[in-house]
N, C-alpha and C positions, 0 to 999 in steps of 0.2 A: 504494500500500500504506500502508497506515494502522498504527498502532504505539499500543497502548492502555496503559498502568498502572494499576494498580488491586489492590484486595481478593480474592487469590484468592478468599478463604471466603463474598465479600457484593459480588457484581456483576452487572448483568444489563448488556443491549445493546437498542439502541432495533430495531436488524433483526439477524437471522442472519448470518453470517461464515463465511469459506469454510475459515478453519485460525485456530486456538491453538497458540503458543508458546511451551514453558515450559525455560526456558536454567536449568541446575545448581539449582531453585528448589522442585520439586514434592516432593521426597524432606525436605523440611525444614519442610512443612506438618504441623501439630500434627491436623488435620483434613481428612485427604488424600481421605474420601470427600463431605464437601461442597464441596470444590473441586474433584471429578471432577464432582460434579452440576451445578454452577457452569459449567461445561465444557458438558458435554453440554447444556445448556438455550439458550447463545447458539452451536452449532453447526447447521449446516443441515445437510440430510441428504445425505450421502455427500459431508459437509466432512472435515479432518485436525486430529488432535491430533498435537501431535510434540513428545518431551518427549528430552529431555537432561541424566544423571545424569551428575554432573563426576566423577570419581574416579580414584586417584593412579593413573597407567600407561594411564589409557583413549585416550590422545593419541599412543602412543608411537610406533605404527607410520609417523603422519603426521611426527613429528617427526625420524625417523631418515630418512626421505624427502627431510625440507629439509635435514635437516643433508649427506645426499650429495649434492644437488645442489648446494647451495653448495659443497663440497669439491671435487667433481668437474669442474664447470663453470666454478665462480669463484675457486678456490683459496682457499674462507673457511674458517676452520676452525670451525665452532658449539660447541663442545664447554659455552659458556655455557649452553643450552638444558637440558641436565642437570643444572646446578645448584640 
């Protein structure tokens, strides 16, 4: 697996790619439909785009998950994670 950085709004790719990744990053593009295009141009057909909007609470359920297993299992208390 290969890991690319670059210019959402002015990139291309020498071949097609089978998925794009966009970690807390796409909702902050000033020009979100040419970097959709940008997208869809070095995707191959019936590749994945899979995008990931960070925001406050969207982690919560996973984290109350770690925080009982450590409680329960290893007697940690996470209660840091909420801070």
């Amino acid at each position: 697996m290969d890991f690319i950085v670059g210019n959402a709004t002015d990139f291309s790719l020498n071949q097609k790619v089978d998925a794009v990744f966009s970690n807390a990053a796409l909702h902050l593009m000033k020009d979100a439909e040419v970097v959709i295009a940008c997208i869809r141009n070095v995707i191959q057909e019936g590749g994945q785009f899979v995008a990931e909007f960070g925001g406050k609470g969207n982690v919560d359920t996973i984290v109350q998950s770690i925080c009982k297993v450590l409680s329960e299992q290893y007697s940690i208390e996470a209660n840091s994670f909420n801070s």
